[in-house]
C-alpha positions as CSV (number, residue, x, y, z in Angstrom):
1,X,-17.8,155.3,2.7
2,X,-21.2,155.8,0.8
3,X,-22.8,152.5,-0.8
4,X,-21.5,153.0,-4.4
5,X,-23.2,150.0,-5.9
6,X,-24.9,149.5,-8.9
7,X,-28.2,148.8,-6.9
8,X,-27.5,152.5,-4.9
9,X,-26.9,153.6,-8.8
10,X,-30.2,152.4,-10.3
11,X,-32.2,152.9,-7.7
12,X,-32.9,149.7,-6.2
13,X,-32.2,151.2,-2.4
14,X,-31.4,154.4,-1.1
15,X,-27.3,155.2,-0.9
16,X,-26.8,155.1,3.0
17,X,-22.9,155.6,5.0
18,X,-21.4,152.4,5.9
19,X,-18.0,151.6,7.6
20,X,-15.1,150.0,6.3
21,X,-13.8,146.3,7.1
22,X,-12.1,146.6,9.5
23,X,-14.4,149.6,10.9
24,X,-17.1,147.2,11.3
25,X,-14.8,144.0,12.4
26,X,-13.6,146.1,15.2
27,X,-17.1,147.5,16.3
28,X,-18.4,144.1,15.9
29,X,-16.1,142.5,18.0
30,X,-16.3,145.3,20.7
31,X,-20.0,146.3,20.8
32,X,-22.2,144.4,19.1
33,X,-25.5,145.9,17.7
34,X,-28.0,144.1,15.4
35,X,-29.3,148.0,14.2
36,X,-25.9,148.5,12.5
37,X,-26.4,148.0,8.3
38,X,-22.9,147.9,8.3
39,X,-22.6,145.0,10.8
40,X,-26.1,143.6,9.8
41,X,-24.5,143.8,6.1
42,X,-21.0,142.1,7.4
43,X,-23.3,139.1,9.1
44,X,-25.0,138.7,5.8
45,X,-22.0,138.3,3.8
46,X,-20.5,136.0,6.4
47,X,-23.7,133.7,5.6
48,X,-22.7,133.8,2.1
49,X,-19.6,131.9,2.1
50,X,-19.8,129.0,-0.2
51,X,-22.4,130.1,-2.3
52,X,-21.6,130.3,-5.8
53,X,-20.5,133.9,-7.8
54,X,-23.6,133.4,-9.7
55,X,-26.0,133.1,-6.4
56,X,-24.3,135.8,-5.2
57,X,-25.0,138.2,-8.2
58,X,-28.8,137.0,-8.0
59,X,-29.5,137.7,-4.3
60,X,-30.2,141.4,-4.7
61,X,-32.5,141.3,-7.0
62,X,-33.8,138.2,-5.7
63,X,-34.4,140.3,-2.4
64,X,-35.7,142.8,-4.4
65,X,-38.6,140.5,-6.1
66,X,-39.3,138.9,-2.5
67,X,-40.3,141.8,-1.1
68,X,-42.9,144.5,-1.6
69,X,-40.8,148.1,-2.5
70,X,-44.0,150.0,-4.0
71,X,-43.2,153.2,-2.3
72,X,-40.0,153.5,-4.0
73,X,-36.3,152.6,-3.2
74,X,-36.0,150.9,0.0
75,X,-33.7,152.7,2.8
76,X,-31.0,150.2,3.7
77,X,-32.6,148.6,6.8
78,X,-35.3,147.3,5.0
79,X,-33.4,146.1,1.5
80,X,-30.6,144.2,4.6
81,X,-33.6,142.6,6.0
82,X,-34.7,141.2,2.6
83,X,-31.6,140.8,1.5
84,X,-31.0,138.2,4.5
85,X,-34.3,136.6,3.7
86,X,-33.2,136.2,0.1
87,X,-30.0,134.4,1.5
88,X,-31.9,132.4,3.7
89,X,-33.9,131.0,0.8
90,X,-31.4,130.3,-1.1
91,X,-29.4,128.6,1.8
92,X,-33.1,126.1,2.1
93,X,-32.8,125.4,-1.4
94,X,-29.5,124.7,-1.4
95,X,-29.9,122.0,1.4
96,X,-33.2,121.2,-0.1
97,X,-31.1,119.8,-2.7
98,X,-28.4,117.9,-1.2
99,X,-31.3,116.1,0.8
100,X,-32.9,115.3,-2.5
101,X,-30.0,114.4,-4.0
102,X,-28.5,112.4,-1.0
103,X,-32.2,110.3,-0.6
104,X,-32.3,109.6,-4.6
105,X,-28.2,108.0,-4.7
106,X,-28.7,106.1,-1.1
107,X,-29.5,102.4,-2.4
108,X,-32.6,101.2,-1.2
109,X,-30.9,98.5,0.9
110,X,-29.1,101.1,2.8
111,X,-32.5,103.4,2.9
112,X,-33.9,100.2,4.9
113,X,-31.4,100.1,7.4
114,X,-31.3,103.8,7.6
115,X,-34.5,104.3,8.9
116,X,-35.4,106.1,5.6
């Protein structure tokens, strides 16, 4: 199948084949190869779980303002690559956060004792 997204229709990256599902489940499991944008893709996603419908919806255009695309669309390899950086980010802030917010409702008695 081609990427029909709206970031393949507005020219955020270049449309490029990718597999099915359970194409790429089934190569994944069998033959694993990190050059693959369909299984590079399918690892990204799986890093996804748990992040909200509106994080989701941001990360490509946050990987699009991370990186540097002067030359034009991206080719797939290289949007993946940001895209996984944009996920990464967001994974940071995400535990960035529930440190902060864990450290600021810990009592300070129980800071003391925790070494904190």
């Amino acid at each position: 199948a081609v990427v029909s997204t709206q970031s393949t229709g507005v020219g955020i990256i270049q449309a490029e084949e990718l597999m099915g599902h359970r194409a790429v489940t089934a190569l994944t499991k069998s033959a694993p190869n990190p050059r693959c944008c369909s299984q590079r893709l399918y690892g990204i996603a799986e890093r996804c779980v748990g992040l909200s419908g509106r994080t989701l919806r941001k990360l490509p255009f946050l990987a699009h303002s991370y990186s540097d695309f002067r030359s034009g669309p991206p080719t797939l390899d290289v949007f993946l690559t940001a895209l996984r950086g944009a996920v990464d980010r967001q994974l940071e802030d995400r535990q960035n956060l529930e440190k902060r917010h864990l450290t600021s409702t810990t009592p300070p008695a129980a800071a003391a004792t925790n070494g904190s």
